[in-house]
N, CA, C and O atoms as CSV, one atom per row, in Angstrom:
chain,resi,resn,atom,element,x,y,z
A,1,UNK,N,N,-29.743,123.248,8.298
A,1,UNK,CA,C,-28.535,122.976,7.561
A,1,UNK,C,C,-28.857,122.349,6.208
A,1,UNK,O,O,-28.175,122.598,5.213
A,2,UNK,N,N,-30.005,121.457,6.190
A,2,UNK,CA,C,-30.253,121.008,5.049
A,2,UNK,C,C,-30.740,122.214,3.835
A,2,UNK,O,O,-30.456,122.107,2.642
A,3,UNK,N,N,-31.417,123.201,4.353
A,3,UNK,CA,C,-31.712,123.804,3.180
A,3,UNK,C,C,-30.752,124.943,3.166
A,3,UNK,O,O,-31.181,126.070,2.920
A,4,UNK,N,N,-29.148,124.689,3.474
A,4,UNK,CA,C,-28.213,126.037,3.356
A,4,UNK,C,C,-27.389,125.546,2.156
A,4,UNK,O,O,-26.954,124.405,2.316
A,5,UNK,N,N,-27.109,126.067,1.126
A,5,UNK,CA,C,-26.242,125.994,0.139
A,5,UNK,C,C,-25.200,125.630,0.935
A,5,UNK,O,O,-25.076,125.749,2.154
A,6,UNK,N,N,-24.115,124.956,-0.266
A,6,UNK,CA,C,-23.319,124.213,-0.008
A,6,UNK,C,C,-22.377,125.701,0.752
A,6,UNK,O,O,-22.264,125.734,1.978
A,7,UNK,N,N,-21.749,126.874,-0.146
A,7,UNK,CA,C,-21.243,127.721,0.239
A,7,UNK,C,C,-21.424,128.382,1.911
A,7,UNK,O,O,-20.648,128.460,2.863
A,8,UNK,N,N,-22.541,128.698,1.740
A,8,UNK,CA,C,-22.678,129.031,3.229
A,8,UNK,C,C,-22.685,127.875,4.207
A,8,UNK,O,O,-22.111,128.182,5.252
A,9,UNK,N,N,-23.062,126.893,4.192
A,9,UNK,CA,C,-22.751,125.714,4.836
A,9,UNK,C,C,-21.349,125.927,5.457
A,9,UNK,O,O,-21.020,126.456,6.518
A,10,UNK,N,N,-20.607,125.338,4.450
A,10,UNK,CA,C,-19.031,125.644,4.334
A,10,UNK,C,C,-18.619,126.880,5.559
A,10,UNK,O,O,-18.245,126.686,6.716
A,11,UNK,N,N,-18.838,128.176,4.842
A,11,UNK,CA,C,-18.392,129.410,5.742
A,11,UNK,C,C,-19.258,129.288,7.285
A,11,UNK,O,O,-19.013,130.172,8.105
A,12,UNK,N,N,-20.187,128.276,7.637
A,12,UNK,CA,C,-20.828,128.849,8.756
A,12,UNK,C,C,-20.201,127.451,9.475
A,12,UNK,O,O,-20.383,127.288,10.682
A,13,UNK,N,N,-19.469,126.467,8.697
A,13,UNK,CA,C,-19.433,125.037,9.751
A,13,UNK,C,C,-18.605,125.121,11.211
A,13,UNK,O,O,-19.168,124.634,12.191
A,14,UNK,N,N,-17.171,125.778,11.388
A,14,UNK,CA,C,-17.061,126.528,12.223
A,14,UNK,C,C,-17.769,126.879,13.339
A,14,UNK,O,O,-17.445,126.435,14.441
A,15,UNK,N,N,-19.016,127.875,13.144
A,15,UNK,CA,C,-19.365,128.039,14.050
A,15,UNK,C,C,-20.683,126.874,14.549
A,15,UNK,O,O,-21.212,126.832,15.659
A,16,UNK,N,N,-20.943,126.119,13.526
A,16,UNK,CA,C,-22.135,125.053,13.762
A,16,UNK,C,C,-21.808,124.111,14.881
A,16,UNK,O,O,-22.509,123.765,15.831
A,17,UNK,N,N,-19.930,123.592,14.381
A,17,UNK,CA,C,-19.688,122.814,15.434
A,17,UNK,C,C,-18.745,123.391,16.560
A,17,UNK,O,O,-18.059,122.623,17.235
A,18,UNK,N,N,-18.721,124.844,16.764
A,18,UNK,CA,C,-18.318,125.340,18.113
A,18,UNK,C,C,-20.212,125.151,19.098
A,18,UNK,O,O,-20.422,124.832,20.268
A,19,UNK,N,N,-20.796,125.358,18.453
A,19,UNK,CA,C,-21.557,125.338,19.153
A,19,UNK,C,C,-22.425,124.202,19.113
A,19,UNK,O,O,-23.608,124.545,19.118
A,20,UNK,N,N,-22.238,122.941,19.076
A,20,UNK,CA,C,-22.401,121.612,18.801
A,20,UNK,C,C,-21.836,121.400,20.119
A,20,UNK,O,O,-22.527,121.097,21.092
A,21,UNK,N,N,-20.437,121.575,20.155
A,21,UNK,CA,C,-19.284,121.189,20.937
A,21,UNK,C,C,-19.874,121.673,22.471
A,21,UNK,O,O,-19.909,120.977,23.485
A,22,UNK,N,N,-20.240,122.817,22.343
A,22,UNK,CA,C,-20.631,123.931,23.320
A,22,UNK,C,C,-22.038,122.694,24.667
A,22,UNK,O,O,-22.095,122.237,25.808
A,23,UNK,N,N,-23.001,122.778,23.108
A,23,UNK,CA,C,-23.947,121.916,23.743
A,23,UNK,C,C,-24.020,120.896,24.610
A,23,UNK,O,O,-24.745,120.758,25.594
A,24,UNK,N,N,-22.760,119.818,23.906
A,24,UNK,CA,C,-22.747,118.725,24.123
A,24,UNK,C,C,-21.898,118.933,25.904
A,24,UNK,O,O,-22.147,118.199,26.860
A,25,UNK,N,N,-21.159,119.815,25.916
A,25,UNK,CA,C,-20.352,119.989,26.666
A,25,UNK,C,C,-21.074,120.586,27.878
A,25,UNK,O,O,-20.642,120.277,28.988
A,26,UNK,N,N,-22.284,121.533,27.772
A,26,UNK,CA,C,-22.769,122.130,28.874
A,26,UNK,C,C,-23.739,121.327,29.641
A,26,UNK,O,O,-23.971,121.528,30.833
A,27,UNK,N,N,-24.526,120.040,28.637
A,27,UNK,CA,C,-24.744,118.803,29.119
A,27,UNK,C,C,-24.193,117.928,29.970
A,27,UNK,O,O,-24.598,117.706,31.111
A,28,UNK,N,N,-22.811,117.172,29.172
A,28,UNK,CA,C,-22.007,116.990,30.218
A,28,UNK,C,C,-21.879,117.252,31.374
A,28,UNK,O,O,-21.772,116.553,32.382
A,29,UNK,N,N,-21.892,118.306,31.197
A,29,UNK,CA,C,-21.005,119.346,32.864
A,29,UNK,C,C,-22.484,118.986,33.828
A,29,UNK,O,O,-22.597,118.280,34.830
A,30,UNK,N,N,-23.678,119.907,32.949
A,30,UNK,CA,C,-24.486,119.992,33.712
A,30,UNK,C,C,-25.513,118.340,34.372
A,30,UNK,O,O,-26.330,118.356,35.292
A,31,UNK,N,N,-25.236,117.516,33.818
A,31,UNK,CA,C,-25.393,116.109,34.400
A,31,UNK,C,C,-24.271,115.857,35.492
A,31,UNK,O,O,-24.613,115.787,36.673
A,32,UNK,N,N,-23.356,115.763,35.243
A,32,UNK,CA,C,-22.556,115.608,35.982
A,32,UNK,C,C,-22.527,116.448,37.713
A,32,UNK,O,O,-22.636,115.914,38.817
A,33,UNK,N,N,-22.388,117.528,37.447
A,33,UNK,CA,C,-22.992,118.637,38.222
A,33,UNK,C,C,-24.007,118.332,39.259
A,33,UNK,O,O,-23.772,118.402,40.465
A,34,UNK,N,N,-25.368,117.926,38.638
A,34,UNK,CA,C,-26.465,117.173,39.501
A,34,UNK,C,C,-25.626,116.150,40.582
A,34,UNK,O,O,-25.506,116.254,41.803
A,35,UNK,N,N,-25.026,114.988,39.521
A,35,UNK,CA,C,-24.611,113.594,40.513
A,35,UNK,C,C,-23.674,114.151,41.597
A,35,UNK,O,O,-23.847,113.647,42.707
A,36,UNK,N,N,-22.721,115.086,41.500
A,36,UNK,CA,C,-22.170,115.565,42.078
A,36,UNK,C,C,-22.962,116.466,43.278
A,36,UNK,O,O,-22.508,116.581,44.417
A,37,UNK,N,N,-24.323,117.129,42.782
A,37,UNK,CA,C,-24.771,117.304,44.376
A,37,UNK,C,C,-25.783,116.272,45.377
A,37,UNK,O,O,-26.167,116.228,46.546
A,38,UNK,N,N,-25.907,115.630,44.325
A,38,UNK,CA,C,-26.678,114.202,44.914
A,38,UNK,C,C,-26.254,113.789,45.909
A,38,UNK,O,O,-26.667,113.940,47.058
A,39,UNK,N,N,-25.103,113.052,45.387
A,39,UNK,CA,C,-24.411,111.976,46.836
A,39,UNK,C,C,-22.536,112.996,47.256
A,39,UNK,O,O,-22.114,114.095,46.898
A,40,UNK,N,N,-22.056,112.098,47.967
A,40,UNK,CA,C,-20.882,112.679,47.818
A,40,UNK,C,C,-19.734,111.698,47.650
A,40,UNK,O,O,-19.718,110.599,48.205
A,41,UNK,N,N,-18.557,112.258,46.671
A,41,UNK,CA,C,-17.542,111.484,45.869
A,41,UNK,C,C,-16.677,112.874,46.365
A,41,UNK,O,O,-16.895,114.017,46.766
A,42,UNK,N,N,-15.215,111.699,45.962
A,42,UNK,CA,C,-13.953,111.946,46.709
A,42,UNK,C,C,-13.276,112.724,45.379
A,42,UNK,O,O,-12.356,113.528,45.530
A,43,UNK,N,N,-13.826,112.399,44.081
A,43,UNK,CA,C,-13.287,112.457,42.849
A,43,UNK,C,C,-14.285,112.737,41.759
A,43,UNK,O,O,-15.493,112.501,41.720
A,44,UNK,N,N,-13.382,113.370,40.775
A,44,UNK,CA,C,-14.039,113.413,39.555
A,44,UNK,C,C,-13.505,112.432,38.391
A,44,UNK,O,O,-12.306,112.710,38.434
A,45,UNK,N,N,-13.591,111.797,37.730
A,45,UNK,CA,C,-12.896,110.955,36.519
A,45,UNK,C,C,-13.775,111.133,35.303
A,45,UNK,O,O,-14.998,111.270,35.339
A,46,UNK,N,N,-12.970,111.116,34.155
A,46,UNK,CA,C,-13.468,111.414,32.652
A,46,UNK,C,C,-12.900,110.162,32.074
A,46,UNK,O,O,-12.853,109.160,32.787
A,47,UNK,N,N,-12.452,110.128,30.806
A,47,UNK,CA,C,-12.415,108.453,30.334
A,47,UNK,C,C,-13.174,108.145,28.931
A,47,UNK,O,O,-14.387,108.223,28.737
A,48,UNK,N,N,-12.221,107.797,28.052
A,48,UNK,CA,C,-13.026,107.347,26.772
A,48,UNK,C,C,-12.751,108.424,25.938
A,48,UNK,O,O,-12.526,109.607,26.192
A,49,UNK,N,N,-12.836,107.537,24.454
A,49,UNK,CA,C,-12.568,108.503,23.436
A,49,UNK,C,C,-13.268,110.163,23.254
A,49,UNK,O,O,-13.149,110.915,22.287
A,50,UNK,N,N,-13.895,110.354,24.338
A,50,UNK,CA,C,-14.920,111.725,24.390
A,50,UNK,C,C,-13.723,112.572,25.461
A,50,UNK,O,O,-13.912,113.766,25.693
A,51,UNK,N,N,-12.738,111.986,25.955
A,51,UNK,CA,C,-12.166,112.747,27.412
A,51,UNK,C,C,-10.905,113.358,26.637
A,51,UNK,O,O,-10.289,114.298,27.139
A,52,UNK,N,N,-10.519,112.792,25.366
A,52,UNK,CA,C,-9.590,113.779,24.267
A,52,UNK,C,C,-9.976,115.187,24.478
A,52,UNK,O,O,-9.188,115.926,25.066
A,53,UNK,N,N,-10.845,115.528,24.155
A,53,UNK,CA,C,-11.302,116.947,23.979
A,53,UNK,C,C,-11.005,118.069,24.782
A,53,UNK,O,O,-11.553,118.112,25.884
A,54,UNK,N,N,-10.351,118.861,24.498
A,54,UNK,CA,C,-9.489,119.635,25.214
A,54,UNK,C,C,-10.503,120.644,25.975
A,54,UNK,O,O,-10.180,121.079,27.081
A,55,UNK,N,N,-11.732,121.013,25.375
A,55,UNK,CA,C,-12.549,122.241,26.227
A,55,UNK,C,C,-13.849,121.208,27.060
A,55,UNK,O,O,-14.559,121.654,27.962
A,56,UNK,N,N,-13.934,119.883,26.558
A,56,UNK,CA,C,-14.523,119.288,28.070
A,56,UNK,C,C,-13.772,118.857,28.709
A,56,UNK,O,O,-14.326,118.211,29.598
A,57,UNK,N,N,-12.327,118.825,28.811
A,57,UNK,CA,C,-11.516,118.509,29.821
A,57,UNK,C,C,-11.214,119.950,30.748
A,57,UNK,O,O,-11.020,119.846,31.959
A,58,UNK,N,N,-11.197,121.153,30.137
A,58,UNK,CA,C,-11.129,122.458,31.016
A,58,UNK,C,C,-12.164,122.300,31.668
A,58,UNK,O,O,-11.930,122.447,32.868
A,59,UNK,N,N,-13.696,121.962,31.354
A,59,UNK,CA,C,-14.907,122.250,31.938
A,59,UNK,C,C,-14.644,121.253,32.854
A,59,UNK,O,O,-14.665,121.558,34.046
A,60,UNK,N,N,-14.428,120.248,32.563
A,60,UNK,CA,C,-14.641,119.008,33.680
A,60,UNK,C,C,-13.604,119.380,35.117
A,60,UNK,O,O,-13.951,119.155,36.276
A,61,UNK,N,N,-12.249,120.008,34.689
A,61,UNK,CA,C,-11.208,120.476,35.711
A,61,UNK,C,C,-12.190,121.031,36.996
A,61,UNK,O,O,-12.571,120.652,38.104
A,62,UNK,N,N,-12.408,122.793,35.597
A,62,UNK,CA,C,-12.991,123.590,36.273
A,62,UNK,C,C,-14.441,122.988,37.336
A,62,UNK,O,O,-14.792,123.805,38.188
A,63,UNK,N,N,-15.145,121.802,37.297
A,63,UNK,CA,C,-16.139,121.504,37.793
A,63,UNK,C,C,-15.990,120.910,39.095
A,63,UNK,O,O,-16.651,120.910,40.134
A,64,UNK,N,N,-14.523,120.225,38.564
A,64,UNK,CA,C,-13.957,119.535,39.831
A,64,UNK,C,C,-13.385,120.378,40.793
A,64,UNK,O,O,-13.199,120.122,41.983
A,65,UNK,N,N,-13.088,121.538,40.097
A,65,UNK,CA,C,-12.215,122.706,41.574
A,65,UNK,C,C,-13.437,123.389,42.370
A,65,UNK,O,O,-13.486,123.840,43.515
A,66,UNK,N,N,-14.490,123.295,41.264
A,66,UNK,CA,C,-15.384,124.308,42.590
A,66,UNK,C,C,-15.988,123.118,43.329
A,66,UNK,O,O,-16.473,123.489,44.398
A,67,UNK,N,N,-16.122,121.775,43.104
A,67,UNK,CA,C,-16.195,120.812,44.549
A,67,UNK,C,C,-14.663,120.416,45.006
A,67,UNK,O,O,-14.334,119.292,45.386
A,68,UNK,N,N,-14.137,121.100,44.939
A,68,UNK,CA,C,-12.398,120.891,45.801
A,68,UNK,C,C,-12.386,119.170,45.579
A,68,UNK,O,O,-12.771,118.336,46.399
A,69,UNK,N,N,-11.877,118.945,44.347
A,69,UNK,CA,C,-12.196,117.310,44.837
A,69,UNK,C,C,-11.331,117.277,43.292
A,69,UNK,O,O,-11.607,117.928,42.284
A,70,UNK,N,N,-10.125,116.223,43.506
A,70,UNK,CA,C,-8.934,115.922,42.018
A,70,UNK,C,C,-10.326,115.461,41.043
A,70,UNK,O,O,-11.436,114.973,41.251
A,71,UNK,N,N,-9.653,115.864,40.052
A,71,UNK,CA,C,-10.106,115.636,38.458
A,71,UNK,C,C,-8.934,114.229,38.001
A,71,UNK,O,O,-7.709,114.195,38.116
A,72,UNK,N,N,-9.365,113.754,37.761
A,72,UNK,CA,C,-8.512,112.142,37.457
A,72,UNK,C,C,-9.411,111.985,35.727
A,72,UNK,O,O,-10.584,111.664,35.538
A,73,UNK,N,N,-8.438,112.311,34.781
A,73,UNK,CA,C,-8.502,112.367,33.273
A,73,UNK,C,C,-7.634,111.285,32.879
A,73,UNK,O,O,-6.688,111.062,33.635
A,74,UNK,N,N,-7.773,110.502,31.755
A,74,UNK,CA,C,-7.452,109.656,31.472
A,74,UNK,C,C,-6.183,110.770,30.110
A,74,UNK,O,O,-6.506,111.671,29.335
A,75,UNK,N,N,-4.913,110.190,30.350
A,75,UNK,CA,C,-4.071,110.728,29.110
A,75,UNK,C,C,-4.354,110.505,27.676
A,75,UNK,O,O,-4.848,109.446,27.288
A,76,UNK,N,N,-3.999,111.652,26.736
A,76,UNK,CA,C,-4.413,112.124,25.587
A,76,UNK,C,C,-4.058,110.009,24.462
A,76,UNK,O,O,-4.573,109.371,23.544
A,77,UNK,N,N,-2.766,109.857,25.561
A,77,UNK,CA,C,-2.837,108.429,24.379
A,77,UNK,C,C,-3.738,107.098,25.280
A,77,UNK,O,O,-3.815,106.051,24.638
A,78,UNK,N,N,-4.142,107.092,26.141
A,78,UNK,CA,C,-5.256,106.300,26.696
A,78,UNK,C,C,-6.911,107.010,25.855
A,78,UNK,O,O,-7.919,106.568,26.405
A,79,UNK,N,N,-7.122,107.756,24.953
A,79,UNK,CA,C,-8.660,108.115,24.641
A,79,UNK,C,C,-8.706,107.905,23.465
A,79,UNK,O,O,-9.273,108.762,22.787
A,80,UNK,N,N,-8.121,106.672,22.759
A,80,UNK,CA,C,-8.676,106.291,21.479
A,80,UNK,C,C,-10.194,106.209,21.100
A,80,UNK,O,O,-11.198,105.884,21.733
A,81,UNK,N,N,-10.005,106.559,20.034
A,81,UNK,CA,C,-12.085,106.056,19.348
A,81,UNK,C,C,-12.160,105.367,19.365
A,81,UNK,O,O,-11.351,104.852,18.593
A,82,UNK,N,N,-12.966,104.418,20.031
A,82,UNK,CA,C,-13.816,102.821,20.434
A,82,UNK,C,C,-13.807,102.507,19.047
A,82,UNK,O,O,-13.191,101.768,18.278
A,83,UNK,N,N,-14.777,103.395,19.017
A,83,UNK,CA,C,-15.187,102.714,17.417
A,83,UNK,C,C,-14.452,102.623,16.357
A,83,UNK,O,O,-14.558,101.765,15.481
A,84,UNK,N,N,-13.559,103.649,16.411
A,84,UNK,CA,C,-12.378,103.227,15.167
A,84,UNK,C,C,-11.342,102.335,15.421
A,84,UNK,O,O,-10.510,101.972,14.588
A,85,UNK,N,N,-11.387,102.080,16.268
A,85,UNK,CA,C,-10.422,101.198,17.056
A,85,UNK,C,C,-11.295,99.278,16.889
A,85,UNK,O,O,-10.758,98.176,17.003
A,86,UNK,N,N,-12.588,99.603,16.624
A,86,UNK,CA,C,-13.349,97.890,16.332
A,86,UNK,C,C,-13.355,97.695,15.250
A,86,UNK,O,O,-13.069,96.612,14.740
A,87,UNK,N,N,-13.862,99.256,14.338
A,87,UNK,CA,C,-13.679,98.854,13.075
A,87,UNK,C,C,-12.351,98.721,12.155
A,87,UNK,O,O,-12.236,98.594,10.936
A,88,UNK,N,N,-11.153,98.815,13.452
A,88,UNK,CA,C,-10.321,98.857,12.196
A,88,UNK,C,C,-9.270,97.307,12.674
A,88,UNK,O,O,-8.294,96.834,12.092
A,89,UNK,N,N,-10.214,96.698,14.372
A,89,UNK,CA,C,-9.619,95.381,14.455
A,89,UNK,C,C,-10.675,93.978,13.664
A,89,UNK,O,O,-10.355,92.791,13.595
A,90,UNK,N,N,-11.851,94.573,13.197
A,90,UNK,CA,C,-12.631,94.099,11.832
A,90,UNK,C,C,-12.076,94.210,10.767
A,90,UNK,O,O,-12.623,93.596,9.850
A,91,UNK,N,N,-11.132,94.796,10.508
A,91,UNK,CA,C,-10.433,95.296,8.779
A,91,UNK,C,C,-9.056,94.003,9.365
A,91,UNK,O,O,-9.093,92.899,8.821
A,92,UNK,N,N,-8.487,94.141,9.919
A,92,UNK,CA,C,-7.402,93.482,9.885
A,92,UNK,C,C,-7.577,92.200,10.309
A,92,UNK,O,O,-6.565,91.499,10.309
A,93,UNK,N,N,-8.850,91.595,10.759
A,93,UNK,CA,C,-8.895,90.295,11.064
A,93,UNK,C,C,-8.913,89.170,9.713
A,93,UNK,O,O,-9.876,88.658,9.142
A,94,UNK,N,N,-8.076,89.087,9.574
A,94,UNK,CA,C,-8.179,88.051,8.123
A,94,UNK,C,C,-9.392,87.081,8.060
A,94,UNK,O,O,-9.992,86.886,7.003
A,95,UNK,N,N,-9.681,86.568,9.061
A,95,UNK,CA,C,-10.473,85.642,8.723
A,95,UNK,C,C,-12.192,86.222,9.255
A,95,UNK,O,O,-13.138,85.436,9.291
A,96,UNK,N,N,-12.327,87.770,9.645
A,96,UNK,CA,C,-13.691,88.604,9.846
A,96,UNK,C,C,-14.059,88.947,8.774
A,96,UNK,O,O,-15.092,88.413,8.368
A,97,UNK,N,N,-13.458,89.841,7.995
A,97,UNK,CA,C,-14.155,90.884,6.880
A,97,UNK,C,C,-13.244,90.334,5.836
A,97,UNK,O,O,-12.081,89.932,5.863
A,98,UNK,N,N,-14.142,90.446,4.913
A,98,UNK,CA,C,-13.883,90.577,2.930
A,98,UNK,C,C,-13.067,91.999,2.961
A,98,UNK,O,O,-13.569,93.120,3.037
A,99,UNK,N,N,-11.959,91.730,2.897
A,99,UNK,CA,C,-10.921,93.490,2.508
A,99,UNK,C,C,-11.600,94.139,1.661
A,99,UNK,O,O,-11.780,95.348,1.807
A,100,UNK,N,N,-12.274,93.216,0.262
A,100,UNK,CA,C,-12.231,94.062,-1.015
A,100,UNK,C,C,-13.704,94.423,-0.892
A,100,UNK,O,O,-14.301,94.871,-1.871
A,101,UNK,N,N,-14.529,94.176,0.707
A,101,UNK,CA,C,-15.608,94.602,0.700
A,101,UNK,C,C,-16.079,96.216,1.815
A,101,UNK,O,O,-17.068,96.802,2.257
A,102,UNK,N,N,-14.621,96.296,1.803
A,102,UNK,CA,C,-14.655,97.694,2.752
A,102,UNK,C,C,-14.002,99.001,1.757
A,102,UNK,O,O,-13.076,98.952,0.949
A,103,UNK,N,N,-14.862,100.151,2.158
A,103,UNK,CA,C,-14.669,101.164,1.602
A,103,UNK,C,C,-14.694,102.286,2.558
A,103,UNK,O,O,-15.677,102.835,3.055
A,104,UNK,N,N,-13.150,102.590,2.768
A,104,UNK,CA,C,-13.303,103.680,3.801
A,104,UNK,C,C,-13.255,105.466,3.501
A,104,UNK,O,O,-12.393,106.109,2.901
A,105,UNK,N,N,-14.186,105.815,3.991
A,105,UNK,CA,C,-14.211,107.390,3.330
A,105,UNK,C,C,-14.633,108.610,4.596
A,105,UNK,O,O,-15.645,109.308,4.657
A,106,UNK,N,N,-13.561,108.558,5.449
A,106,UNK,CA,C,-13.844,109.525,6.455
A,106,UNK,C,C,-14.704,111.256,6.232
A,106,UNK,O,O,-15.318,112.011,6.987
A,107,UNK,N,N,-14.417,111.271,5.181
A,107,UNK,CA,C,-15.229,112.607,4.732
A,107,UNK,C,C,-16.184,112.446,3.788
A,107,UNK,O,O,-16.492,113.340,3.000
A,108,UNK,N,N,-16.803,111.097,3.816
A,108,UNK,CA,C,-18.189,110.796,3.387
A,108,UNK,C,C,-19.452,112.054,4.029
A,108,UNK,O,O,-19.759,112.118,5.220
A,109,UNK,N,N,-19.980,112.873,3.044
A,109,UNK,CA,C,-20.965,113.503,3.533
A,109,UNK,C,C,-22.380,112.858,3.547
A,109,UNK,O,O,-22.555,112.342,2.443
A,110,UNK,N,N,-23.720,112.635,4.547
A,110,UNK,CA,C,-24.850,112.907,4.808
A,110,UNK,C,C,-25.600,112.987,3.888
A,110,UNK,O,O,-25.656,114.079,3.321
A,111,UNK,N,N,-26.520,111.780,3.357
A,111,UNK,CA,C,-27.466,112.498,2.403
A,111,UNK,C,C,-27.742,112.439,1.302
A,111,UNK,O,O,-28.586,113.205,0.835
């Protein structure tokens, strides 16, 4: 990625992070998967700002139906970002952070 022009960068990001997503997700499953033939559990549970995600929540379903065993997901407004959620009770603590020393730039690029 580092040596792709900005242009093609651009037109290929799409598929960089479908299959980012893909990775991270077949990991998931496939860890999970193991613990699941290890010992035996009554349940599956997901949880945390990572359990938003709508295609590791299909995978995680789907993982839980082929061990016949409920999928217990935490709701879309229970999976806030941890982390945006510390750094932004650091921004509002009056007496934590210097205001005029924060600079927030969510689409800060790498580099």
């Amino acid at each position: 990625m580092e040596k792709m022009e900005d242009a093609a960068l651009t037109a290929a990001m799409p598929d960089i992070c479908a299959s980012y997503q893909r990775a991270v997700i077949d990991q998931l499953v496939g860890k999970t998967k193991h613990i699941l033939e290890v010992d035996s559990y009554q349940s599956l549970g997901l949880s945390g700002g990572v359990s938003n995600n709508k295609a590791l929540r299909a995978a995680m379903e789907r993982l839980a139906q082929r061990y016949r065993m409920p999928c217990l997901i935490a709701k879309p407004q229970h999976t806030g970002d941890n982390a945006a959620m510390i750094a932004f009770a650091a921004y509002a603590d009056p007496e934590g952070v210097r205001h005029d020393a924060i600079s927030i730039e969510p689409a800060l690029r790498l580099g």
